[in-house]
C-alpha positions in Angstrom: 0.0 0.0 0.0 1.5 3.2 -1.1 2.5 5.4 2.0 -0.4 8.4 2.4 1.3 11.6 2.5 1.3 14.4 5.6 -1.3 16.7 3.7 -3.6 13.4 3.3 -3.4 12.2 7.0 -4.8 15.7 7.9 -1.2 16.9 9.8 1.4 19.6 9.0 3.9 18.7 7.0 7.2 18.5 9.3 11.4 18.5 8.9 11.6 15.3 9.0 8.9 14.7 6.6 11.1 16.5 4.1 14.5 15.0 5.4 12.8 11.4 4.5 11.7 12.5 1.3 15.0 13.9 0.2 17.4 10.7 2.1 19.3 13.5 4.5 18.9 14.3 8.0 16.8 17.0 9.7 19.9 18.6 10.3 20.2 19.4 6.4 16.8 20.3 5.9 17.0 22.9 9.1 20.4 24.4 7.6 18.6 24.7 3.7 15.2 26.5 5.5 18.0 28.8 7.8 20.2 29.4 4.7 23.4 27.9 6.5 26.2 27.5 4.5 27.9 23.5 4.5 25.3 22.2 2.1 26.2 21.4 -1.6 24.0 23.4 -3.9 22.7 20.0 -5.5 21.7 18.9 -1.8 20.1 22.0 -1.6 17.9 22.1 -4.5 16.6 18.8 -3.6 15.2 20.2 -0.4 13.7 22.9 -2.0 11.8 21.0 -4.6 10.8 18.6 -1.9 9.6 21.5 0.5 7.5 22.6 -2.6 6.2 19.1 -3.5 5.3 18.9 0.4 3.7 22.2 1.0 6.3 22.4 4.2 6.2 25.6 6.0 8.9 26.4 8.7 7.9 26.8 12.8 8.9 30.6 13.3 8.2 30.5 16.3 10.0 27.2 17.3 12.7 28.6 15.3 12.2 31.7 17.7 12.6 29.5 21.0 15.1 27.8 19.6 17.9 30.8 18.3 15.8 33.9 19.8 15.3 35.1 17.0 12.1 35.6 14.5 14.5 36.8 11.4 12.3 40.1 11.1 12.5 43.7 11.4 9.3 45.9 11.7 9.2 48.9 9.8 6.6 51.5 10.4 6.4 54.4 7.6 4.0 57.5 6.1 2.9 57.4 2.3 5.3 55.0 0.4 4.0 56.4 -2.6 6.5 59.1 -1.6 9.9 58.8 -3.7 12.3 58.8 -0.4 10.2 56.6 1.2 10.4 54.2 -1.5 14.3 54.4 -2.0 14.8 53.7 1.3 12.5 51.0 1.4 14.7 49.6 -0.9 17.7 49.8 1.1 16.0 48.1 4.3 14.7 45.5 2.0 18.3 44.9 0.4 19.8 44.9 3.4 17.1 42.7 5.0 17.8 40.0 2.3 21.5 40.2 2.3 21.6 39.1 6.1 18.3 36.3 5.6 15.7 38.5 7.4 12.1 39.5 6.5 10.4 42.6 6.8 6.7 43.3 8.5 5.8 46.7 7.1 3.3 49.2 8.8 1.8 52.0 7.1 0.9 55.2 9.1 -1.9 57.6 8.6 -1.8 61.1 9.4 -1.9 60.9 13.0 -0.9 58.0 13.9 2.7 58.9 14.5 1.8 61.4 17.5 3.0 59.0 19.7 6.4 56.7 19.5 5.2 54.2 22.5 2.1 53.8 20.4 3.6 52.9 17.7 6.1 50.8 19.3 3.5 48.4 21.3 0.8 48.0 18.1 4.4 46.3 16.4 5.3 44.7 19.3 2.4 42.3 19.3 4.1 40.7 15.6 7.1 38.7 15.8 10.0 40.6 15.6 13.3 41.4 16.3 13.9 45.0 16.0 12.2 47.8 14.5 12.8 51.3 12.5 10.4 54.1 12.2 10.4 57.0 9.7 9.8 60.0 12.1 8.5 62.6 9.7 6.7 65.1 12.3 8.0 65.3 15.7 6.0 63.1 18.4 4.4 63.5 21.3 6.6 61.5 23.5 10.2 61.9 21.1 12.5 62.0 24.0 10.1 60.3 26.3 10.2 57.3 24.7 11.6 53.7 25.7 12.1 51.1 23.6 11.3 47.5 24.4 14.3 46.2 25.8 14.2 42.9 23.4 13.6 45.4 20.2 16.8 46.9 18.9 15.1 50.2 17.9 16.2 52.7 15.3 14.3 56.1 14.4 15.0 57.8 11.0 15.3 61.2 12.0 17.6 64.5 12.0 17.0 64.4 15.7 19.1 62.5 18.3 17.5 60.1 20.7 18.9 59.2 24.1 17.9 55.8 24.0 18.1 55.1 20.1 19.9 54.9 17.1 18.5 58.1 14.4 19.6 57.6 11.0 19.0 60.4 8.2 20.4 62.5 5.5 21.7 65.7 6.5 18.4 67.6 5.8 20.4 70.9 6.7 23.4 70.5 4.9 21.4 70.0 1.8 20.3 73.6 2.1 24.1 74.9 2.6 24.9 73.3 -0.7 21.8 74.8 -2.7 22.6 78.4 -1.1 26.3 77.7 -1.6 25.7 77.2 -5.3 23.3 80.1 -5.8 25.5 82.5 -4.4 28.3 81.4 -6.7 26.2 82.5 -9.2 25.7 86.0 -7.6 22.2 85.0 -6.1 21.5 86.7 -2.8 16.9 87.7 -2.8 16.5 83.8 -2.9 12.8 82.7 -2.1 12.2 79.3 -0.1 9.3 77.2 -0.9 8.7 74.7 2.0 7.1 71.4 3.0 4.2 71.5 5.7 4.6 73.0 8.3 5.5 69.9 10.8 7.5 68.0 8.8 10.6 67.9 10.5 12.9 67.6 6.7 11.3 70.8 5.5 12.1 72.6 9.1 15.4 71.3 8.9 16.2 72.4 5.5 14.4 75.9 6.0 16.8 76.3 9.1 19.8 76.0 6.3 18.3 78.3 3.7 17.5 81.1 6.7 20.8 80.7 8.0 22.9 80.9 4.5 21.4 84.5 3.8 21.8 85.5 7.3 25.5 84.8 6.8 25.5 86.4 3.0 24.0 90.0 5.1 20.3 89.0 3.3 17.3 89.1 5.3 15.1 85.8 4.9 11.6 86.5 2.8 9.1 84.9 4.9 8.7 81.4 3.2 5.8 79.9 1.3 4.5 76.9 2.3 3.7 74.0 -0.3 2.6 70.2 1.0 5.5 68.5 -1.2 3.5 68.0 -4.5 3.5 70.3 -7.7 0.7 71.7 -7.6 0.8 73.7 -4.7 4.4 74.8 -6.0 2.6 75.7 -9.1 0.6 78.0 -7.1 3.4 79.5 -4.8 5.4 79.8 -8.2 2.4 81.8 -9.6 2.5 84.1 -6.7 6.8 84.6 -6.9 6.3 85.7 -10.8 5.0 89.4 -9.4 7.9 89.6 -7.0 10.5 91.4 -9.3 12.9 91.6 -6.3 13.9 87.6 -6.2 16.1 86.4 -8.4 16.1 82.5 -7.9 13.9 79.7 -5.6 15.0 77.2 -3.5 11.9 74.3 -3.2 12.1 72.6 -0.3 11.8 69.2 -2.9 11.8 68.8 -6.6 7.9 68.0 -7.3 7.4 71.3 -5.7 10.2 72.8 -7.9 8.9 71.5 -11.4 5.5 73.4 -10.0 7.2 76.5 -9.4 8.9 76.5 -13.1 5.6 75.3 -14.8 4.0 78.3 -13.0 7.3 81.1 -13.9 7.1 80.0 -17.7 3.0 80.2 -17.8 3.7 84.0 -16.4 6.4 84.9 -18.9 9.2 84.3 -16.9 12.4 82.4 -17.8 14.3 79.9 -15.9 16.9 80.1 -16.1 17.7 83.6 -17.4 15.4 85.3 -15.5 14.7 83.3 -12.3 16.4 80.1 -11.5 14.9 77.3 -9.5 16.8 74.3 -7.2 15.4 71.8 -5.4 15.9 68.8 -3.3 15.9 65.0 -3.5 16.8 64.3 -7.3 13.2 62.4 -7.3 12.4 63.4 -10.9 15.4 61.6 -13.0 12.8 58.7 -15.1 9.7 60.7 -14.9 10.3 63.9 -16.3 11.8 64.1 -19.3 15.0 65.9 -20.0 15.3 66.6 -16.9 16.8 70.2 -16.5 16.7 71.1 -12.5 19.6 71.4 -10.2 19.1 69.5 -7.1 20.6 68.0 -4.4 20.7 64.7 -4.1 20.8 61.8 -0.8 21.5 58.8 -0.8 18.6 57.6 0.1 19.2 53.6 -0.1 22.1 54.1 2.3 19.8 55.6 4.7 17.7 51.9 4.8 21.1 50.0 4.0 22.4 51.6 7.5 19.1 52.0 9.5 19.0 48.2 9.0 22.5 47.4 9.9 21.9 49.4 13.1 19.4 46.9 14.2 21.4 43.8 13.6 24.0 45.9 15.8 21.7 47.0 18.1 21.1 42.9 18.4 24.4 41.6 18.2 26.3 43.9 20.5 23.6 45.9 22.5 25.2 48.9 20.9 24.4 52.3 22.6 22.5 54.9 20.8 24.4 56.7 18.0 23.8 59.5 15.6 24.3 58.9 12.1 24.1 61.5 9.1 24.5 61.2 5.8 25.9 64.0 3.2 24.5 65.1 0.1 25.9 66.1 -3.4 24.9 68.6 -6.1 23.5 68.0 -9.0 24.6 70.4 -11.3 21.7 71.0 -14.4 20.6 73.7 -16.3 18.2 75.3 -14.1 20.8 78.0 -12.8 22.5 81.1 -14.1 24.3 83.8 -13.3 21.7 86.6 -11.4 20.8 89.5 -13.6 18.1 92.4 -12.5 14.4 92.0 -13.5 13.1 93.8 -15.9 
C-alpha cells in the first residue's frame, strides 16, 4: 500500500517529513530553511523541490525559542507612494535579504505617529526582532520614549535620541549646498518654498536656507509653504512671478520645484535667465523628461542600507545609541545662471 502523504493524513507537513523524502537528516533540511552554509547546492535544490512538492512551511516561532530570534524587522512608515520613502524601502529591504531577514511593514496615517510608545507596542504584538520608524513630524513623546528592551530600535530622524539609534540624510546640509551654489552665481533675494509646516525635513532644511542669507547680510523673505506636491508649487510659483525683487527659488523638494517653473514660464518668466529654480531630492530623474533642474541629491538607499545594519548591531552587540548623518551632493543641471536684475 502506497505510503499516504502528511497533507492526506490531515497533519502539517514537518522536517523530518522532508528530510525522509529527500534521504538526509533533519539537520540538512534545518540548515537549507536557515540558509546555513555546509550544504552542496545539489543537496540544496533537492530540499527545496521537496519543501515545494510537500507544502512544508517552517515553525517561526519554534525557530524563535530555539535561536531567539524571529528573522524580522518591523518597519513603520508615512505614504510609500512618496519617492524617499520608496528608495529607502529599498535599502531596508536589500539589506534585509543580504543578512536572511524578513520585513513586517506598517503604514501610518496622518496621526498615527503622534506617539512613539504607540507605535512601538501595536508592532510589538508581531514577531519581531527590532524595528525602525520613519519619524517625519515630531512626536508626542520623542525623547520620552523607551524602547522594548528585546527590540533593537532605530528612528529615522535628524534628531538625536537618548535611548536610540537616528539615521538620516543631513536635511540641513542640503540647504548649505543649494545656497552655496546660488550665491556662486551672484544670487542673494533667494525665495524658499517649504514642506508643511511639521514635517521635520522641510524645518530642517528651512533652518539652512534662513541661516545661509543670514550669513550672506540677506534678510530671509518669509517662506511659502507648499505640502511636497507640484501643484501647490505651481501656485506659490504663480505668486513669486510678481515679485521682481527675487532672483532665484529654492523648493524645499523637486515636485514642488517642477511646479514652481511650470508656473514662472506660464507668467512669462524664464528659468533660467530670469529666475532660476533648485530643489531637493533628485526624485524626478525617469519621470520627467529631459530633466533640466539642479538638485541636491541623498543617498537615500544608504539611509535603509544603515538604519537596518543598526538593528542587527543593536542585536548583536547591544550597541548604545548613536547618531548617524549622511551627506548630500549637487546636482549640477541647467536650471541656474548667473543673477541679472528683472526687468
Amino acid at each position: 500500500m502506497a505510503r499516504r502523504s502528511p497533507a492526506q493524513s490531515g497533519r502539517p507537513v514537518s522536517m523530518a517529513d522532508v528530510a525522509a523524502l529527500v534521504g538526509v537528516s533533519q539537520q540538512t533540511v534545518s540548515r537549507v530553511v536557515n540558509h546555513v552554509p555546509n550544504v552542496s547546492e545539489a543537496t540544496a535544490e533537492k530540499v527545496e523541490r521537496a519543501i515545494a512538492e510537500l507544502g512544508f512551511r517552517p515553525n517561526f516561532a519554534g525557530r524563535s525559542l530555539r535561536t531567539g530570534r524571529y528573522k524580522t524587522v518591523g518597519l513603520c512608515v508615512y505614504d510609500l507612494s512618496q519617492a524617499g520613502n520608496l528608495q529607502t524601502l529599498e535599502g531596508i529591504s536589500a539589506a534585509a535579504r543580504e543578512n536572511g531577514y524578513a520585513i513586517t511593514l506598517l503604514t501610518l496615517e496622518e496621526g498615527e505617529g503622534t506617539s512613539l510608545s504607540k507605535v512601538a507596542r501595536r508592532m510589538a504584538t508581531l514577531p519581531i526582532d527590532g524595528l525602525i520608524v520613519r519619524v517625519a513630524s515630531m512626536p508626542d513623546d520623542f525623547y520620552e520614549f523607551e524602547p522594548a528592551p528585546d527590540v533593537s530600535t532605530v528612528l529615522l530622524s535628524m534628531y538625536s535620541h537618548p535611548r536610540c539609534t537616528t539615521v538620516e540624510s543631513d536635511q540641513y546640509a542640503c540647504s548649505t549646498l543649494a545656497l552655496e551654489h546660488l550665491a556662486a552665481y551672484g544670487h542673494r533675494q533667494i525665495r524658499f518654498v517649504s514642506g508643511p509646516a511639521d514635517a521635520i525635513d522641510s524645518q530642517y532644511r528651512e533652518a539652512g536656507w534662513r541661516e545661509g542669507l543670514e550669513a550672506m547680510g540677506v534678510a530671509p523673505a518669509d517662506p511659502l509653504t507648499g505640502d511636497w506636491g507640484a501643484d501647490s508649487g505651481y501656485e506659490i510659483g504663480a505668486r513669486l512671478a510678481a515679485d521682481r525683487s527675487m532672483t532665484a527659488v529654492y523648493a524645499a523638494n523637486d515636485s514642488m520645484a517642477l511646479g514652481v517653473i511650470e508656473a514662472l514660464r506660464d507668467a512669462g518668466l524664464r528659468v533660467p535667465e530670469d529666475v532660476s529654480v533648485i530643489g531637493v531630492d533628485d526624485s524626478l530623474t525617469g519621470t520627467v523628461p529631459n530633466n533640466s533642474l539642479t538638485t541636491v541629491r541623498f543617498d537615500l538607499g544608504g539611509v535603509g542600507r544603515i538604519a537596518f545594519e543598526s538593528v542587527l548591531a543593536g542585536l548583536d552587540e547591544g550597541r548604545g545609541a548613536r547618531t548617524v548623518r549622511l551627506s548630500c551632493e549637487l546636482v549640477e543641471r541647467s536650471s541656474v545662471a548667473k543673477a541679472r536684475p528683472r526687468a
